[in-house]
C-alpha positions in Angstrom: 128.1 168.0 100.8 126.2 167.1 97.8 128.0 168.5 94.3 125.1 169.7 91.5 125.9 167.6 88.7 124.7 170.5 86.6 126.5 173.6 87.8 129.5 171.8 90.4 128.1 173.6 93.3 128.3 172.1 96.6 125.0 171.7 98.4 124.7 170.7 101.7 123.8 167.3 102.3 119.8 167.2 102.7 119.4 169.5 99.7 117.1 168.5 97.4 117.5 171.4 94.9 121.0 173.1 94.2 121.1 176.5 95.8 122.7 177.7 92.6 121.1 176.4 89.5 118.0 174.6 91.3 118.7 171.8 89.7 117.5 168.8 91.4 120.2 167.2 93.3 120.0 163.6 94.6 122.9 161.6 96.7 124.0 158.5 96.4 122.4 156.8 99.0 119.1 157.2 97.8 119.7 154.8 94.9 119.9 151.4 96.7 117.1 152.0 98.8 114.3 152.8 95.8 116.4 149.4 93.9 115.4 147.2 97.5 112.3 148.6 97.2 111.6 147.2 93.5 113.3 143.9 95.0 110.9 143.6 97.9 108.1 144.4 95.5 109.0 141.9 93.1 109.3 139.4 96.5 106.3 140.0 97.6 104.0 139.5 94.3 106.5 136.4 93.5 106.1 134.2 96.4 102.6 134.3 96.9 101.6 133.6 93.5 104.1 130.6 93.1 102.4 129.1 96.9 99.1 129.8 95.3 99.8 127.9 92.2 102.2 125.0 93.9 98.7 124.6 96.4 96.5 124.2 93.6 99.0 122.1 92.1 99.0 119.7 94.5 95.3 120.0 95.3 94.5 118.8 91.4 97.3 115.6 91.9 95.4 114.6 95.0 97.4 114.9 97.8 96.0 114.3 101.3 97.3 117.4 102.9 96.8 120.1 100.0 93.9 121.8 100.9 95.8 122.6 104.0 98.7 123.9 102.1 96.4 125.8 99.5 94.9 127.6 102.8 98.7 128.2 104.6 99.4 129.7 100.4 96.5 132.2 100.8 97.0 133.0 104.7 100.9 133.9 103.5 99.8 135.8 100.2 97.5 137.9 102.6 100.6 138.9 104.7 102.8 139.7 102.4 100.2 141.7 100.6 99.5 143.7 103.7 103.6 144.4 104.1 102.9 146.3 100.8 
């Protein structure tokens, strides 16, 4: 049972509005999942643009295998952006 933080009625669990009031009632376990979301969101702009900018990095110093590593930066940019 989900309790209205509005009114104190008790809803049953896959409420979404409270029976009562219609209030909109929300549980718990909601929360975390929407804060992973942000964290996977954040994950996957992050890692791609650091690769990117480490492969051009290394590209502009000269080193022999850094177009190679530029091209693995933008093949793993291009799946993470499709996890989106």
């Amino acid at each position: 049972m989900v309790k209205c933080p509005e009114c104190g009625f008790e809803n049953p669990e896959e409420s979404n509005y409270c029976f009562e009031c219609g209030n909109k009632v929300t549980t718990d376990s909601n929360e975390p999942i929407k804060k992973m979301n942000s964290v996977w969101f954040i994950i996957t702009i992050l890692f791609p643009i650091v690769g990117i900018i480490g492969g051009i990095y290394y590209w502009k110093k000269g080193y022999k295998n850094a177009p190679e590593l530029l091209m693995l930066s933008i093949f793993i940019a291009a799946l993470y952006s499709l996890r989106l």
